[in-house]
N, C-alpha and C positions, 0 to 999 in steps of 0.2 A: 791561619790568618784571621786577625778581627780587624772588622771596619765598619764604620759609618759613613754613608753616603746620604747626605741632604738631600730629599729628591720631594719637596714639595714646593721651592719655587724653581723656574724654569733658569736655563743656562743665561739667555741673554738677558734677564733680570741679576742676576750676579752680578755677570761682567757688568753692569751698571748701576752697578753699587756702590760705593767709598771702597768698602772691603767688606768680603764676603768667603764667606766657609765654603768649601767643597767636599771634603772628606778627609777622612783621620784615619789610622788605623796603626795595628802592629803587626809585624811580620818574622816569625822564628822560621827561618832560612835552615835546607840541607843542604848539605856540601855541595859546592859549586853552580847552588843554584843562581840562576841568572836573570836579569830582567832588561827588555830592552834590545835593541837599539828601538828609542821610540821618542816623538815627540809630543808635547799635550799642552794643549791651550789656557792652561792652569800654573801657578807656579806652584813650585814644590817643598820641603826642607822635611829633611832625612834626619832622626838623631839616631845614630848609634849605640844602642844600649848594650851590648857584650858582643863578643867574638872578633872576626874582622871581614875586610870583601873591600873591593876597589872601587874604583868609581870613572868611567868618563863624560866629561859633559863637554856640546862642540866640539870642536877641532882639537881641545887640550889633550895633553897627555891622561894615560889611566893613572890613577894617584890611590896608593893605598891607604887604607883608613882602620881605624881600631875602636874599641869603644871610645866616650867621649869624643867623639867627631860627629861635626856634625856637616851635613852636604847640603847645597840649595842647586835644584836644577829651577830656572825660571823659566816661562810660559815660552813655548815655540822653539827651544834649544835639545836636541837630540842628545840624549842619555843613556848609556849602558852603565849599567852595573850588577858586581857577581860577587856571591858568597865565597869566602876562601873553603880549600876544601877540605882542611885539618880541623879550623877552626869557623865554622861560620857563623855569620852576625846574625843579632837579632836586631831589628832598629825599627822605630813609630818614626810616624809621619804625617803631614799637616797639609792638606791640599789648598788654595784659598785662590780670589782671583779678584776683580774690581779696580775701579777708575784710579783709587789712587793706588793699588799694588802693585803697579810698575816703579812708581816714586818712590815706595819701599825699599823694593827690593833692589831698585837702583844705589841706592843711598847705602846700602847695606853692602852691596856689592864691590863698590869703589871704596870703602873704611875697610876691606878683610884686607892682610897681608898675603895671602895665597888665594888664588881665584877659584871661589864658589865653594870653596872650605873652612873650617872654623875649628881648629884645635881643642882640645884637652877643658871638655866643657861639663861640668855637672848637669848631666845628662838626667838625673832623677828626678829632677821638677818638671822636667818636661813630658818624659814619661806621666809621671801624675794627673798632670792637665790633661793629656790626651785618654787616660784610659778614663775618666771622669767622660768625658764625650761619650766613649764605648759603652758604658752606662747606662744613657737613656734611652729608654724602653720603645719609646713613639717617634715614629717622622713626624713633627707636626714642628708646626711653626715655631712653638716656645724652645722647640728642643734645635732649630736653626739659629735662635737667639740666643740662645744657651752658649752653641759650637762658635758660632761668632766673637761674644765676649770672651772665653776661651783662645780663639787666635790673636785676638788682641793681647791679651796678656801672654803669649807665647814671644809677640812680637818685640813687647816689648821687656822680655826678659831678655832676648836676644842680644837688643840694642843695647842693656845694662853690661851684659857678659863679653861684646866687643866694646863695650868703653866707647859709643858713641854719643855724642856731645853735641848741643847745640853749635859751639864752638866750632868742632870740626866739621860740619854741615853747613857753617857759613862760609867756610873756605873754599867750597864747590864751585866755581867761578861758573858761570853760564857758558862758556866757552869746555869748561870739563865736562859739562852736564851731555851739552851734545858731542862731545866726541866718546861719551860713555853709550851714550843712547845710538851712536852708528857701530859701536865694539857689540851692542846687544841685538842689531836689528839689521847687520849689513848683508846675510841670506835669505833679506825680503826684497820684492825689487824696489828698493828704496831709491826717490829722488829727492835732491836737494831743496825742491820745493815743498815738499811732506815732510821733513823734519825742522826746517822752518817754520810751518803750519804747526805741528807739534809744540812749538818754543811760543808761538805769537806774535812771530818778527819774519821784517823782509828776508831774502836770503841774503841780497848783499851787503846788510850788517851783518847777518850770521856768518858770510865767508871774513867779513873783514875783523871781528873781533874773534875769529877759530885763526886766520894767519896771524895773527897777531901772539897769541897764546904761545901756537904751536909751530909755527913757522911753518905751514902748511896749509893750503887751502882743503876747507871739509869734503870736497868733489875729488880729492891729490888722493885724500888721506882714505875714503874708501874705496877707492880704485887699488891704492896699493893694499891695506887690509884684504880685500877681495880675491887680491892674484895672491897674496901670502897665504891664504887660508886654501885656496887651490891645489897651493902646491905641495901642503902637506896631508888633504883628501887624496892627488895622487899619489903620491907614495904610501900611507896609511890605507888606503883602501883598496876596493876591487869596485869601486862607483865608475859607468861609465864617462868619457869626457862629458856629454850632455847631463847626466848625472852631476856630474864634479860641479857644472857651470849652474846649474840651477840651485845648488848648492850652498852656491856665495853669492845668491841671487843675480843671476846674468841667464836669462832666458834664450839670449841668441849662442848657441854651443858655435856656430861658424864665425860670428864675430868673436868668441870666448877665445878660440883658436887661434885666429889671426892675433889676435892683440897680447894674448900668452907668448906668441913667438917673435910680436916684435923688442918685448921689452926684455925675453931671457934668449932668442937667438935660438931656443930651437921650440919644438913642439910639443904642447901637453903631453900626445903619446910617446915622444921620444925621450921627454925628462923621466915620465915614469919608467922607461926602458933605464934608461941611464941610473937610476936610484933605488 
């Protein structure tokens, strides 16, 4: 493996930054190697340069991948992924974090056609740009500014390669934005007061132009999100019920319990019996 890791300014100087480098690197995989389950405060994008290996990020299914694919695991979302064991990948990778890398990767997130994936991508420019990082010689500052200009221009080859458009970025209604941003954050313990604080508005515009959209209120709609993403930790996993519930961000596992079994009728531990 090569990499570079930025380690001459400090983490919470990043995070408070527009956007900011965190490390690069390439990785030539042996069969079946594996990384993960793990979560990391940084977001991520994977480009797969030969072989192949799978991917899961959240709750989603594992999704196989080949060269030219490329993967985005974003900051705080649990991710496994493994080398196939015939053929295993090789793929670089771009760490990065800052104030506006949420709105990025948001933006980028909601324009893919398959979530957290990106098909059949000229993988070689990217490669390029990152081994250019792997290059300089010194931690020092110039070479932070260096890896940074670098993500930018990764980012925005990105954005070239999904054909995203101003145009299709103004269709984002304010009302998609936050029911994107509770699809990214709803296994924190999120209240409807903090993601209105997030937007800069009351909640109850935010609930009355999200029913409006969605025909749903945004308190309805992570409630249900919540118990749906439960229900397939139980079955999917060996996390326990406390586990599961802290999971989809629900810190009380006895009130998780209760209200699991009023709206499916029977109980966390008896669906997972049952499935």
């Amino acid at each position: 493996m090569k990499e570079f890791k930025e380690k001459i300014n400090s983490f919470p100087i990043k995070n408070s930054s527009d956007l900011s480098f965190y490390s690069a690197g390439i990785e030539h995989c042996t069969p079946g190697y594996s990384y993960g389950p793990r979560v990391r405060p940084y977001h991520v994008i994977h480009f797969v340069l030969d072989g192949k290996g799978t991917v899961k990020v959240s709750s989603n299914k594992e999704v196989p991948l080949k060269k030219g694919d490329i993967f985005i695991i974003p900051s705080d979302h649990p991710s496994f992924y493994k080398a196939d064991i015939f053929e295993p990948w090789s793929y670089a990778w771009i760490n990065f974090l800052g104030v506006y890398s949420n709105k990025y990767i948001n933006q980028l997130l909601n324009n893919l056609e398959e979530p957290f994936i990106i098909r059949n991508i000229e993988v070689d420019k990217y490669e390029n740009l990152i081994r250019e990082i792997l290059q300089r010689q010194e931690n020092n500052l110039s070479s932070y500014f260096f890896a940074t200009g670098i993500l930018y221009q990764i980012i925005s080859l990105i954005y070239e390669d999904t054909n995203i458009s101003q145009d299709s970025l103004s269709e984002l209604t304010l009302a998609d934005e936050i029911r994107f941003y509770i699809d990214m954050n709803y296994f924190t313990p999120l209240k409807l007061y903090d993601i209105a604080q997030v937007f800069n508005i009351h909640p109850n515009y935010m609930t009355a132009i999200f029913k409006k959209r969605f025909n749903i209120t945004p308190k309805k709609y992570l409630d249900k999100l919540r118990y749906h993403k439960a229900k397939a930790l139980l079955t999917e996993t060996k996390l326990s019920i406390t586990e599961v519930a802290q999971a989809v961000g629900l810190e009380d596992s006895l009130s998780f319990s209760k209200i699991f079994k009023q709206k499916f009728n029977i109980s966390p531990s008896e669906y997972r019996k049952s499935h």
